[in-house]
N, C-alpha and C positions, 0 to 999 in steps of 0.2 A: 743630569748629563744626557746630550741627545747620544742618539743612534754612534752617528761618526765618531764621536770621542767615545765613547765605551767601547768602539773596536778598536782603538788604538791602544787604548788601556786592556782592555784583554789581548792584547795582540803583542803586546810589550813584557805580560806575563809571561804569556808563553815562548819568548824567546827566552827568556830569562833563568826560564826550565829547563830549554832546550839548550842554554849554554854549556851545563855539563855532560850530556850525552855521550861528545868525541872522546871527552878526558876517561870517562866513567866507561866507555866500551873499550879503550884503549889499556884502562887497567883490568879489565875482566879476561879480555882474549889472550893475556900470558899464562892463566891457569884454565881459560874454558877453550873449548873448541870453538871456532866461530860460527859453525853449522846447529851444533847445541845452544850457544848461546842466545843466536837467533830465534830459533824454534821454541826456547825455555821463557826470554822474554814477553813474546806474542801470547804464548802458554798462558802463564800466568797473568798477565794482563787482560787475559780474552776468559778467563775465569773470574776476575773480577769483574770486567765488564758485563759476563752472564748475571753474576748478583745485583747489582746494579739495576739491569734491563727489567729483571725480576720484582725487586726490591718497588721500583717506582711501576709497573704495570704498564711499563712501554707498547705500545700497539708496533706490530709486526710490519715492517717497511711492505710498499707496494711492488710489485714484482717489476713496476717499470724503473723501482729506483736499485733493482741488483746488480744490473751493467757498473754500476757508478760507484755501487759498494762492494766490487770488484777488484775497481781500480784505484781504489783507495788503499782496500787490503794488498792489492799488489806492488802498491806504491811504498807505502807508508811503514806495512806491518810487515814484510816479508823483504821488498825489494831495497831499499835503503838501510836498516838493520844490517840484513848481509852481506852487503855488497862491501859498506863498511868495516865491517867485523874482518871481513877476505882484506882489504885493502889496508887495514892497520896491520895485517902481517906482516906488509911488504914500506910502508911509510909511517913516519912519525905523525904523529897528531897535528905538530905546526906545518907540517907538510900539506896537509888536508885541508885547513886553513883555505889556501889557495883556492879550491874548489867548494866550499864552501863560502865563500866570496861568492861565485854565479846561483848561488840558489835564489836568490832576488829574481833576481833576472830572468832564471828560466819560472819561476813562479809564475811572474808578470806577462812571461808570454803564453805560458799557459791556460792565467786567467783570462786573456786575451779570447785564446781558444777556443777554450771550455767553461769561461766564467761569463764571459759576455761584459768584460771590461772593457772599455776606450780611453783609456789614458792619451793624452796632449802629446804630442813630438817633445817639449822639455822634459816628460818626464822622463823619458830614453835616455835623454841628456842624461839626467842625472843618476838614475840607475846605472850606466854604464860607465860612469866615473866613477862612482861609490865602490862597485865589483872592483872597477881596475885598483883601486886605495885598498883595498882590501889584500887580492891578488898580489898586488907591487908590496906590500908589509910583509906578507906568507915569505915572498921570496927574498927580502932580507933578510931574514932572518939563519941561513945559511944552510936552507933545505938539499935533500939529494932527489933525482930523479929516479923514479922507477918505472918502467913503463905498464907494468901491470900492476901496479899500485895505482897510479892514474888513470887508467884504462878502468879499471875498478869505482872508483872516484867520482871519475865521471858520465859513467852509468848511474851510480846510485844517487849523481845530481837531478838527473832529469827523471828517473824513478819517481825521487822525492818532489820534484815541482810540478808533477803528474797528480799526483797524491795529492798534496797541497789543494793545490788548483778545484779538484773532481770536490774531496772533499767539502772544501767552504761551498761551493753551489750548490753539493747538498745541502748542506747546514742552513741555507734558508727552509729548505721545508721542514727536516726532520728536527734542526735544532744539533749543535755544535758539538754535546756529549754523547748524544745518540750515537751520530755519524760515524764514531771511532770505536764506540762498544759495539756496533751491531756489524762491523767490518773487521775487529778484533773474532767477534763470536762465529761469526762468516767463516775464517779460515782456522778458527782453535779446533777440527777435527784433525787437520793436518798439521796442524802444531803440535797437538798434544802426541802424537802418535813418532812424528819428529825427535820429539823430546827423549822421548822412552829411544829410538833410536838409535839414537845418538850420544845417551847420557853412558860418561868415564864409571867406569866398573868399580872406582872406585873414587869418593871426596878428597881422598886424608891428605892429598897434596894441594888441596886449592885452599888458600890465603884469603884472610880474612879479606882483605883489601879487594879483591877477585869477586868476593861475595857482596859485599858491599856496590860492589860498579854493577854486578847483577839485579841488585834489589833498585838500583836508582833509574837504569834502562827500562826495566819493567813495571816500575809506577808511577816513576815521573816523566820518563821521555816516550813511553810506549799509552800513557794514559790520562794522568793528571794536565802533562804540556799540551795536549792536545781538546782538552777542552776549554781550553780558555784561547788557542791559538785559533781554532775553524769558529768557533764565536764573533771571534776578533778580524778573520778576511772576510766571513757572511757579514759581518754587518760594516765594515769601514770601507771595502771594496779587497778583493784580490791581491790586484797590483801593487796598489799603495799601500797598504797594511801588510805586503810582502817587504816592502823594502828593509821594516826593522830586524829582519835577519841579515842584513849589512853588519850592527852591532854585535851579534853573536860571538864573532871569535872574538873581540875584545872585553866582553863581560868574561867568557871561560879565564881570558890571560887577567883579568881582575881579579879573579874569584882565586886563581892561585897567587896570586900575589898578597892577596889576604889571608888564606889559607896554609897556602906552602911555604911564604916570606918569601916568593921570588921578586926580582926587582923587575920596575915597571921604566920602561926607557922615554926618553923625552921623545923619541920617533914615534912608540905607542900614541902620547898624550895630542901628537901635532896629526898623527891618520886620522885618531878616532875626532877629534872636533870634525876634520874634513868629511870624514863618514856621517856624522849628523847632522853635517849642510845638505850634502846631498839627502838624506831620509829627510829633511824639511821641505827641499825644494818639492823632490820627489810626491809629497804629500799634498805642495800647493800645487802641481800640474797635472795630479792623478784625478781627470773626469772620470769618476766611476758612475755606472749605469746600474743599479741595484733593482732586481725583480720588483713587480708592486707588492708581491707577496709579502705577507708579513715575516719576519722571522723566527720561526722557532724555539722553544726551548728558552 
């Protein structure tokens, strides 16, 4: 398998991980705090991260890559967490939806950016249909407005395709699982410290189901997703291997409808083909520019 297709396929994974995230913080924050929970996730991810770094005898990033591992941690491990966590108090999950539609998009302008991607004029085309199919599904669905749930929203959109973005242009040097433990380990003083903070005086009222969306934020969406996901933009390109979070919110409404028995509507099955014309187009017009460097990890 060359280069390009192993980032599509790790890049495919990690949305796939990142599908339940919204559902999974959306069932933790009726019995956690969303300031705790934030803080508790990073926590505990950024502690395994440590064993890890340790485990395999990781060499110490160079002081010129801490700006980057920064703004990873600010993106990724602190800033979209949160912002989330505040904004599902105030909207529903299919609500979110909506905005989660433009994380492509603002990825791709970010790789732009900060990645040193040059995607083709069609590929804009298509990324920007793809968001609106997405957007235009959220809102049939018979969402309410909130303006600080949105406000919210779409902060922790551009947080995350800040993140996104900084991270994968690491991950050619240091390698895609680094990237995310040593930006995790970065900010776990103030996590942990957070945590204790913050943590209810007392469990006996948080439900198992609360604990569960805790355990899956914190291993699979704050760790596990994210190394197969900067794997998968370092080497397929940015832009183009952002688009397959177009897919996202119809894998989570899959996965409950597998799970929960909810029903799956013929409008779902007619978006999501149009959402994976567009990630195809999207894929044949994304010119990415990849470092000569090798990639990492």
């Amino acid at each position: 398998m060359d280069k390009t297709a192993g980032g599509w396929v790790n890049g495919f994974i990690g949305v796939l991980i990142f599908s339940g995230s919204l559902p999974a913080t959306r069932v933790a924050v009726k019995d956690f705090d969303p300031t705790f929970l934030t803080s508790a996730r990073a926590a505990i991810a950024g502690l395994l991260g440590l064993a890890l770094l340790l485990l395999f005898r990781q060499k110490r990033p160079e002081r010129g890559d801490l700006l980057s591992l920064v703004i990873v941690a600010l993106g990724v491990v602190v800033g979209f967490p949160l912002l989330t966590a505040l904004a599902l108090k105030h909207v529903t999950t299919a609500h979110s939806i909506i905005f989660v539609g433009l994380l492509p998009l603002a990825t791709a302008i970010f790789g732009v950016l900060r990645g040193g991607d040059r995607p083709r004029p069609a590929f804009w085309l298509f990324s920007c249909i793809g968001s609106a199919l997405v957007a235009g599904f959220a809102l049939t669905q018979g969402v309410t407005a909130s303006p600080v749930g949105d406000g919210l929203m779409l902060a922790a959109i551009i947080a995350c395709g800040l993140g996104y973005a900084e991270g994968a242009a690491l991950s050619r040097k240091l390698g895609g699982w680094q990237v995310i433990c040593w930006a995790l380990v970065l900010s776990l003083p103030i996590m942990l410290v957070l945590t204790l903070m913050t943590m209810p005086p007392s469990f006996d009222r948080v439900g198992v189901s609360a604990w569960i969306g805790l355990a899956y934020v914190s291993l699979f969406s704050m760790l596990i997703g994210f190394v197969f996901w900067y794997r998968g933009l370092a080497q397929g390109g940015i832009a183009a291997v952002g688009q397959l979070q177009l897919l996202q919110p119809f894998f989570g409404l899959a996965l409950a409808a597998t799970l929960l028995h909810e029903q799956v509507s013929s409008l779902m099955v007619v978006v999501t083909l149009g959402v994976v014309l567009c990630v195809v187009g999207a894929k044949r017009f994304a010119k990415q520019e990849l470092p000569r460097r090798a990639i990492a990890g």
